[in-house]
C-alpha positions as CSV (number, residue, x, y, z in Angstrom):
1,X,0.0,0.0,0.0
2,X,1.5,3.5,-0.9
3,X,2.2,5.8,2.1
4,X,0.8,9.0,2.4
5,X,2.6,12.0,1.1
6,X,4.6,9.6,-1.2
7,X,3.9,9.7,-4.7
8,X,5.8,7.9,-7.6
9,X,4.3,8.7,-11.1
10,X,6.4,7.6,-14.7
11,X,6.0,10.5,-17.8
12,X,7.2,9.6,-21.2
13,X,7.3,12.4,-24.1
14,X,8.9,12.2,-27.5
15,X,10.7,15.1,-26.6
16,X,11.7,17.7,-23.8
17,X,13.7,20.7,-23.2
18,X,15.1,22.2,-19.8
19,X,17.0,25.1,-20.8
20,X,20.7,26.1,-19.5
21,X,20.5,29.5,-18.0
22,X,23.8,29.9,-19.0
23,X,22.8,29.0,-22.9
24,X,20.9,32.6,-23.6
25,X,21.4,32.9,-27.0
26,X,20.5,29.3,-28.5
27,X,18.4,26.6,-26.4
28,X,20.7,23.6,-25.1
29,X,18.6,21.6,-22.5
30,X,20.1,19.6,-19.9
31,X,20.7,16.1,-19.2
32,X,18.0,15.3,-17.2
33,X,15.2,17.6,-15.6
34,X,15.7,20.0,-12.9
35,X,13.6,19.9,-10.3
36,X,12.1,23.3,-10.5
37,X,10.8,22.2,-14.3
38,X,8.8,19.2,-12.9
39,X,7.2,21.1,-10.0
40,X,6.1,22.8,-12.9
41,X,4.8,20.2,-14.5
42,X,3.1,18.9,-11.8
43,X,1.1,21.9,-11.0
44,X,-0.8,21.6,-14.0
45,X,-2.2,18.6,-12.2
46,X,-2.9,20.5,-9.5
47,X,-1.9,23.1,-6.9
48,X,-2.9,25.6,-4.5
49,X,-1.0,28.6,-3.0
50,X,-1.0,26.9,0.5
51,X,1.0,23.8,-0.8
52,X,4.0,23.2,-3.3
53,X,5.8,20.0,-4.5
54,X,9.4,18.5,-3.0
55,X,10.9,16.2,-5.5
56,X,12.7,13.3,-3.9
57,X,13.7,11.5,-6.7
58,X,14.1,11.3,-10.9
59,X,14.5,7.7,-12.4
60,X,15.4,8.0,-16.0
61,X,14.9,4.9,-18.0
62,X,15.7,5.9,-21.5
63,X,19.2,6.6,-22.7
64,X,20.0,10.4,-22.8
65,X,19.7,11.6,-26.7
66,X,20.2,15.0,-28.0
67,X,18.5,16.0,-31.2
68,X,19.3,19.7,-33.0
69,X,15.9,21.5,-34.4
70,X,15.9,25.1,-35.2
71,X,12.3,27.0,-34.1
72,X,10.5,30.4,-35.1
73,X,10.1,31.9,-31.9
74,X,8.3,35.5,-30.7
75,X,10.5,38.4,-29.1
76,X,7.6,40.1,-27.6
77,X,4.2,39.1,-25.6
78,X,0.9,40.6,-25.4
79,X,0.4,43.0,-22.6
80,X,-1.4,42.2,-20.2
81,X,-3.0,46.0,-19.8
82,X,-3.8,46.4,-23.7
83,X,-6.1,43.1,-23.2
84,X,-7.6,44.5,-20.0
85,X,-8.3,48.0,-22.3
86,X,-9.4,45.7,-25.0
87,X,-12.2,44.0,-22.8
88,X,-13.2,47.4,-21.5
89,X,-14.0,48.7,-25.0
90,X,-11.4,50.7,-25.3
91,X,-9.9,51.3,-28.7
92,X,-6.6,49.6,-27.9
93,X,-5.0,46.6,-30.7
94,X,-3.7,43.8,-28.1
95,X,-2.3,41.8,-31.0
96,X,1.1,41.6,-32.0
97,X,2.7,41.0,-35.3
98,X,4.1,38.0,-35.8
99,X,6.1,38.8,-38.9
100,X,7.8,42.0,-37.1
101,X,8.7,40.5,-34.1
102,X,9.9,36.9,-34.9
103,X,13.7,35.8,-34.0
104,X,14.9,32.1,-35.3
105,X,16.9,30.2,-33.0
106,X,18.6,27.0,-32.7
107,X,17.5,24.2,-30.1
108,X,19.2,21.6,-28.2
109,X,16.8,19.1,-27.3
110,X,16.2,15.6,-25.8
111,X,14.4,12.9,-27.5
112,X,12.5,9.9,-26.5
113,X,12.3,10.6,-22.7
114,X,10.9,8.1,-20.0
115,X,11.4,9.7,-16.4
116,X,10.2,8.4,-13.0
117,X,9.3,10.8,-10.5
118,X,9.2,10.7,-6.7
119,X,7.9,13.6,-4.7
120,X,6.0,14.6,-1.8
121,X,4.0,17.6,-0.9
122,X,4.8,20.4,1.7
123,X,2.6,23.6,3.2
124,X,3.9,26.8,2.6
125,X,1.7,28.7,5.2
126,X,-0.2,31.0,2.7
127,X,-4.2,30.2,3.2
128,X,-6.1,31.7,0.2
129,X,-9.4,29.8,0.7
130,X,-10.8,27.6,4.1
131,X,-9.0,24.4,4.4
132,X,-6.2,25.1,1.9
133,X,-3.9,24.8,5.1
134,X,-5.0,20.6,5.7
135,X,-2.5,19.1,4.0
136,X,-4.4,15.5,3.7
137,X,-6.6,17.3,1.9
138,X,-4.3,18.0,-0.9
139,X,-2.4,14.6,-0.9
140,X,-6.1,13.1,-1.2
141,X,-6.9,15.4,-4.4
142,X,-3.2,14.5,-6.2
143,X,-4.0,11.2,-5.5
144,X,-7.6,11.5,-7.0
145,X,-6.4,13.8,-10.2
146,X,-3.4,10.9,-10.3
147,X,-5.6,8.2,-10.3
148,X,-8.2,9.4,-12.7
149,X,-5.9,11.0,-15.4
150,X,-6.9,14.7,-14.6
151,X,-5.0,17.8,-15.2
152,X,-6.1,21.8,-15.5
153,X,-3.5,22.5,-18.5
154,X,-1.7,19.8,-20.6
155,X,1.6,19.1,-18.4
156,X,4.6,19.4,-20.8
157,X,8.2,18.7,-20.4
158,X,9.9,21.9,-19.6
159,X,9.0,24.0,-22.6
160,X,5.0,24.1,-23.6
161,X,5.5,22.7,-26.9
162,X,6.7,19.1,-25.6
163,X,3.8,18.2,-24.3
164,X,3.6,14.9,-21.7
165,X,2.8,11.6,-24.0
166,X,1.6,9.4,-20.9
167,X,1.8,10.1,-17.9
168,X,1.1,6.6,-15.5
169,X,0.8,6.5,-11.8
170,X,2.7,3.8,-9.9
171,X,0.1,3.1,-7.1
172,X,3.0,0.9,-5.3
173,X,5.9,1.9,-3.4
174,X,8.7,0.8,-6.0
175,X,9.5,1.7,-9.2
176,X,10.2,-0.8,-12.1
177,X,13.2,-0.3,-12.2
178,X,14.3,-3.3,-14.7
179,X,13.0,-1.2,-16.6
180,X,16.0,1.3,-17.4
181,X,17.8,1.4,-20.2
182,X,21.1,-1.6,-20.2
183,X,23.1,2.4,-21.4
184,X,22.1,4.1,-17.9
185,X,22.4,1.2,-15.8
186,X,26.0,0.6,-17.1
187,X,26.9,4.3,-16.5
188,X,27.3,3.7,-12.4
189,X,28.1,6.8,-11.4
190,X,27.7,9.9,-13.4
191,X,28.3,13.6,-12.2
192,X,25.8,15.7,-14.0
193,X,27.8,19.0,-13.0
194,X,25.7,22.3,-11.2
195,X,22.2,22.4,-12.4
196,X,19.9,24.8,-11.6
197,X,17.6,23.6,-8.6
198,X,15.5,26.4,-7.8
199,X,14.1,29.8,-7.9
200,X,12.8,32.2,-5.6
201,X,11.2,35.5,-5.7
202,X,11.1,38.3,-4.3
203,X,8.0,38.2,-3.5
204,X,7.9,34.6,-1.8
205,X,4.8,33.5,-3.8
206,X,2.5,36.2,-1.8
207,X,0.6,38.1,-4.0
208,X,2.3,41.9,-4.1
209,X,-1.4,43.4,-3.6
210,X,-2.3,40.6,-1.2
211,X,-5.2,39.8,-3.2
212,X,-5.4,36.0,-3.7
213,X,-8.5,36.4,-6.2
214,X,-7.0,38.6,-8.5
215,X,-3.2,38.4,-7.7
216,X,-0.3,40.2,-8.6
217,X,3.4,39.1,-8.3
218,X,5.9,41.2,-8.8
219,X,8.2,38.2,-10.7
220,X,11.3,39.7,-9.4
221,X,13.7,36.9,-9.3
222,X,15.7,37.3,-5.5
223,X,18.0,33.9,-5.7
224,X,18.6,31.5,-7.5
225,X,19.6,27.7,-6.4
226,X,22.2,25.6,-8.0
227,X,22.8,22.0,-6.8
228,X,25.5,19.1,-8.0
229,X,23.2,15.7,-8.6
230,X,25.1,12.3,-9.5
231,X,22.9,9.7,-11.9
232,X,24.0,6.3,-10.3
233,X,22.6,3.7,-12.8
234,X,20.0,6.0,-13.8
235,X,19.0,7.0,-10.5
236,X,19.3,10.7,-9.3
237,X,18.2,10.9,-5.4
238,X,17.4,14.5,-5.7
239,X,16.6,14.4,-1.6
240,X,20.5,13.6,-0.9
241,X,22.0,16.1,-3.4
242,X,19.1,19.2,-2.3
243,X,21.4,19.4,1.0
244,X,24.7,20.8,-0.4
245,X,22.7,23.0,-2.7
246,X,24.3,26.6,-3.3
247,X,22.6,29.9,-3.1
């Protein structure tokens, strides 16, 4: 029987990018996912203000593959006020043009990914609606969404365009781990080098106006959280490494 608080779920995509901040020009993804991505990715299964996710562990089963693309992307973003004057009636043009704006870059990518999560969920002490501060409450609902293959956005793996192919829950305590690839499990011990861990704001993830309805954050980055994981036979235990993580 699983234990509380202790979730193990398996994603698989057909491809996945977690960008190098140190790569701004061109897009060259890491080895494996950081930990900050797949908290990402698991809030579009769910999440609340009063609670965030603690990964614990990544298995990856498939050999690591790179594959080069090169994508159209867009420079700027539509502004937020020129949509709220828009939906006022105001004469204001929200759109942007495509054509005038566009900037073609080059992508470092991974193909053919299979990870195995672990993680765990935590209060963070902000309450924006009664009984967002239970924390059974929330392990109950990821387990429910979990079980029943439910999500508010399509969970992707770290950019929006790879989108999750299957995402499975392991209802046991184990993962299968005969599973990984003959490539990762010969590779005993591998140092992945400083990846970025986490990011925090200025902020704290309390709305700047303090209004949890219609919030505003002020998306000013304060620190940011490097740790040094190993991959021993395609195992990364994210919990040992998180310790000796720098500021």
């Amino acid at each position: 029987m699983r234990v509380l608080n202790d979730f193990r779920i398996i994603v698989e995509g057909d491809f996945a990018c977690y960008t190098r901040p140190e790569m701004k020009t061109e897009r060259v993804s890491y080895d494996v996912p950081t930990p900050s991505a797949l908290e990402g990715m698991l809030k579009a299964v769910y999440w609340k203000p009063a609670m965030r996710y603690v990964i614990d562990e990544i298995v990856v089963f498939n050999p690591i593959s790179f594959y080069s693309i090169r994508r159209n992307e867009v420079k700027e973003k539509v502004l937020m006020s020129k949509m709220k004057a828009k939906m006022e009636g105001k004469d204001r043009d929200p759109s942007i043009c495509r054509e005038a704006c566009i900037n073609q870059r080059y992508s470092l990518i991974l193909r053919d990914v299979k990870y195995g999560i672990r993680f765990h969920i935590e209060l963070t002490g902000f309450c924006s609606d009664r009984g967002s501060g239970n924390i059974v409450k929330h392990t109950e609902i990821m387990d429910r969404r979990l079980r029943n293959g439910q999500y508010f956005r399509s969970p992707c793996l770290g950019c929006s365009e790879f989108p999750v192919k299957r995402l499975e829950y392991v209802s046991g305590n184990e993962f299968p781990l005969d599973e990984i690839s003959d490539t990762n499990r010969s590779r005993e011990d591998v140092d992945l080098g400083y990846m970025l861990y986490q990011i925090e704001f200025a902020d704290g993830g309390r709305p700047a106006n303090n209004d949890w309805d219609n919030p505003v954050f002020t998306d000013t980055v304060k620190a940011v959280r490097f740790y040094r994981p190993h991959m021993i036979s395609g195992v990364i235990d994210v919990q040992k490494y998180r310790r000796e993580a720098l500021w």
